[in-house]
N, C-alpha and C positions, 0 to 999 in steps of 0.2 A: 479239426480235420483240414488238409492242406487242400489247395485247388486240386493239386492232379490225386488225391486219396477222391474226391470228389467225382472228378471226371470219369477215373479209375470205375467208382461205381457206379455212377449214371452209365457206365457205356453196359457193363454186364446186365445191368436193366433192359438196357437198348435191346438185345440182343437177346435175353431170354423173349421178351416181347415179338420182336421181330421174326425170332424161329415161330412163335402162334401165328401171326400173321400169314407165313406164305405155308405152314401148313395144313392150318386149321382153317385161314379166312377168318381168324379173329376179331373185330372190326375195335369190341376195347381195347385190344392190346394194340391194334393201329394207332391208334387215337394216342392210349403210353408212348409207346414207339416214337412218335411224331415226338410228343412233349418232352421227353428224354433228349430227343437231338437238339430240340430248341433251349435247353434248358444247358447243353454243351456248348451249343455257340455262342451263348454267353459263358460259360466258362472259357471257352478259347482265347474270348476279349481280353480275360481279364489275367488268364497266363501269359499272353504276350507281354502285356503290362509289368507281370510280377519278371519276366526273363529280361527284357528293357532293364527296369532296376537294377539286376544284378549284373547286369553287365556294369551299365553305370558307376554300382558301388566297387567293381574289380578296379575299371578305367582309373577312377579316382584314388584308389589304394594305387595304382602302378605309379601313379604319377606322383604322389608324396615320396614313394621311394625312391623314384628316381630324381626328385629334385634336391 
């Protein structure tokens, strides 16, 4: 599984969780909820990193063809 196939499902986690919280007063699914978002901001890190690369690897393909 990719980072954002990852993401993708951590957030629909987030969010089932999140609707218990504000209407149930869930306090487990708070607690998910929380963990879910933290566990995205480290995914965040680490897709910037993977977008960084790929730009890189375009950069560098543009630039052999153009030399």
């Amino acid at each position: 599984m990719d980072t954002q196939e990852k993401m993708d499902e951590l957030y629909m986690k987030y969010k089932v969780d999140r609707e218990k919280v504000y209407t149930k007063g869930n306090k487990s699914a708070s607690i998910r909820a929380r963990k879910y978002l933290q566990e995205l901001k480290q995914l965040c890190g680490i897709a910037r990193k993977e977008i960084l690369e790929e730009i890189k690897k375009h950069e560098e393909n543009n630039d052999t063809v153009t030399n």
